[in-house]
C-alpha positions as CSV (number, residue, x, y, z in Angstrom):
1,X,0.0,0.0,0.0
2,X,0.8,3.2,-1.3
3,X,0.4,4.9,2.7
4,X,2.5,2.2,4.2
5,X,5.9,3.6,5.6
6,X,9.0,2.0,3.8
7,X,9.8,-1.1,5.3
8,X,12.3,-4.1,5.2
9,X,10.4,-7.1,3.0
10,X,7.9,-4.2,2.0
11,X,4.2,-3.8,3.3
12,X,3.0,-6.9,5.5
13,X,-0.4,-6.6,5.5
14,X,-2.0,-7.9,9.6
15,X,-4.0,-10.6,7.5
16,X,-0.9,-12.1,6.2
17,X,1.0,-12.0,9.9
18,X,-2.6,-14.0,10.9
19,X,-2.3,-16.8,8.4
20,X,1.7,-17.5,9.0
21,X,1.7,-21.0,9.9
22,X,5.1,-21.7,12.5
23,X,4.9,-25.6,11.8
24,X,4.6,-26.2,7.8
25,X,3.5,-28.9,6.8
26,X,6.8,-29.9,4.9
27,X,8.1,-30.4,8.2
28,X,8.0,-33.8,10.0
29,X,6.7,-34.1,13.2
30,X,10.3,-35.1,14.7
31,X,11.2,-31.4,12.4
32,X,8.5,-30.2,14.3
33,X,9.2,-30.8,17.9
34,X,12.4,-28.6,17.6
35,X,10.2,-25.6,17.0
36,X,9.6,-23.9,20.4
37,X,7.8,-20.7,19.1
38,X,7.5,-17.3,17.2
39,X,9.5,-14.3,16.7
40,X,8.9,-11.1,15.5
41,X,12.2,-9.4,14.0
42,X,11.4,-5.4,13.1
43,X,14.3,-4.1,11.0
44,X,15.0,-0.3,12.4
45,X,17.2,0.8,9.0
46,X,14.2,2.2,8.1
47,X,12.6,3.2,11.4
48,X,14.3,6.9,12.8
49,X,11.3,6.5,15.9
50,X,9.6,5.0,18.8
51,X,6.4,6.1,17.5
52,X,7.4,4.6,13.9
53,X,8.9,1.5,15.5
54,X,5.1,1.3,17.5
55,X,3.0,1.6,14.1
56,X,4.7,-1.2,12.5
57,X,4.7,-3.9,15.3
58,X,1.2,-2.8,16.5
59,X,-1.4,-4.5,15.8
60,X,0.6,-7.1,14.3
61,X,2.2,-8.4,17.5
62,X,-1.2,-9.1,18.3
63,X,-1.8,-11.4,15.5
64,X,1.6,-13.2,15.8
65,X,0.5,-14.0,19.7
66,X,-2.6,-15.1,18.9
67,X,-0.8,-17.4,15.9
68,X,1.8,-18.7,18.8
69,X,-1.1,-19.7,21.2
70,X,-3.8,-20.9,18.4
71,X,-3.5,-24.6,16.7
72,X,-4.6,-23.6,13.5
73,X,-7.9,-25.7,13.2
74,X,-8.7,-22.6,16.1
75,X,-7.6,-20.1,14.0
76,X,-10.0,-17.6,13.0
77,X,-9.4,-14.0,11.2
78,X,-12.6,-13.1,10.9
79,X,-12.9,-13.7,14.6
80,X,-9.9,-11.9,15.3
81,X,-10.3,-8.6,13.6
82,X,-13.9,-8.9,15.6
83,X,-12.1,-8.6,19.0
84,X,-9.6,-5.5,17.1
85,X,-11.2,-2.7,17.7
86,X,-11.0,-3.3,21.9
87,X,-7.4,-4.2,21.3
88,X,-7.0,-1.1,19.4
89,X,-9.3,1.1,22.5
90,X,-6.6,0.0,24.6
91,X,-3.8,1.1,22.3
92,X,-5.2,4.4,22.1
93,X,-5.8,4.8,26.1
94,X,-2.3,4.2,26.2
95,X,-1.3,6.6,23.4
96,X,0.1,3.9,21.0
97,X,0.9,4.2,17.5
98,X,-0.7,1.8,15.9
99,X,-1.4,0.7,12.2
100,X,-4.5,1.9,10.7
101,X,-4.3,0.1,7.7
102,X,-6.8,-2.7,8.8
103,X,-9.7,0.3,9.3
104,X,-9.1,1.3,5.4
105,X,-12.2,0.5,3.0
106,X,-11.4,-0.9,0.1
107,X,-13.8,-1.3,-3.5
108,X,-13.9,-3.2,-6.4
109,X,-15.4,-3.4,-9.8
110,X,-16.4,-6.4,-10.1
111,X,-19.6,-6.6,-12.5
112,X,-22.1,-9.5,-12.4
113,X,-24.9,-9.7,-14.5
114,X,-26.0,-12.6,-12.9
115,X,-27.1,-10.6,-9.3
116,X,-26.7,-7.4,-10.9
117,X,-23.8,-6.8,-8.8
118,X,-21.1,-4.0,-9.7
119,X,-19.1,-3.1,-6.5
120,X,-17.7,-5.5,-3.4
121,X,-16.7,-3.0,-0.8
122,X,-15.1,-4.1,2.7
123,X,-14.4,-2.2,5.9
124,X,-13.1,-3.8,8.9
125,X,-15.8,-1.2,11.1
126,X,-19.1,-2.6,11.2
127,X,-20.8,0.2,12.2
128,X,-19.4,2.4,9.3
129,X,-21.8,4.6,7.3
130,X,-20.6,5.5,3.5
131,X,-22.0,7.7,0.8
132,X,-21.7,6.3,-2.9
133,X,-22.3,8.5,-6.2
134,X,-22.6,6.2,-9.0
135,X,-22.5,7.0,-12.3
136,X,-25.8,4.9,-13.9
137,X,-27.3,4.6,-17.4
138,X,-27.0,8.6,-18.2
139,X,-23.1,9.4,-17.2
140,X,-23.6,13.0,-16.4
141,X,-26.7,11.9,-13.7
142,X,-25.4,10.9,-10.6
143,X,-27.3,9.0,-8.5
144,X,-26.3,8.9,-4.8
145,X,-26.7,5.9,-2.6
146,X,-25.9,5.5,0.9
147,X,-24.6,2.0,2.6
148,X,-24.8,0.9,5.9
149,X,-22.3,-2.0,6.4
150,X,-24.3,-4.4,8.6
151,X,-21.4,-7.1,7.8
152,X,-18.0,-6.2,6.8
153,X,-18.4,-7.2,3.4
154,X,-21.5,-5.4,1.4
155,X,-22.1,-5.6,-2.4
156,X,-23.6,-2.4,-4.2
157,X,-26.1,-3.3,-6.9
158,X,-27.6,-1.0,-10.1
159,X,-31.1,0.1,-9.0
């Protein structure tokens, strides 16, 4: 992402921290047994602050615990990123940094004339309201729609 600060390895989005898996599957299970856990290296060449150092380890650190401590037929995302936005209440009590890129919404064109469908937007908030001008049949009418995401994933259909 375009926002993220420059990092070492480039922009690691928290859903990809969520779905590392510490025990591959290539491994045996006596390979296994000599893995004891996680770790979480943060490269600093690119990192001149506390606050900087903050917003790129939070709330990923919180994924990679919950990764340690999970077997992964417990694993959940959808449950995690559910439980977020308490973790990220706390951060802010505290005065935290934190990365905001899990909070973005994000759109896609995706027509289908099956359902009539033309956009799949997702936001993390579920309480989020959003105002949509489309551009229908006559290009120079807009008509203006307004969403309320009741799940975090809506679809926006032609009228």
């Amino acid at each position: 992402m375009e926002q993220e600060p420059e990092a070492i390895g480039g922009y690691l989005p928290l859903e990809r921290v969520y779905s590392y898996e510490p025990m591959p599957a290539s491994l045996t299970p006596e390979e296994q047994k000599y893995i004891k856990g996680v770790q979480a290296n943060l490269w600093t060449e690119y990192i001149p602050t506390f606050s900087h150092a903050q917003y790129m380890v939070l709330p990923r650190w919180a994924a990679l615990c919950e990764v340690q401590w999970s077997t992964p037929d417990k694993k959940n995302y959808e449950d995690f990123l559910s439980r977020l936005p308490r973790l990220i209440k706390w951060y802010d009590a505290e005065g935290y940094n934190y990365a905001k890129h899990v909070f973005n919404v994000t759109a896609e064109y995706n027509p289908n004339p099956a359902d009539g469908t033309l956009l799949d937007i997702r936001c993390l908030q579920s309480t989020m309201h959003l105002s949509i001008t489309l551009w229908m049949v006559l290009p120079f009418v807009p008509q203006e729609i307004v969403v309320s995401f009741l799940r975090r994933s809506i679809s926006v259909s032609q009228a």
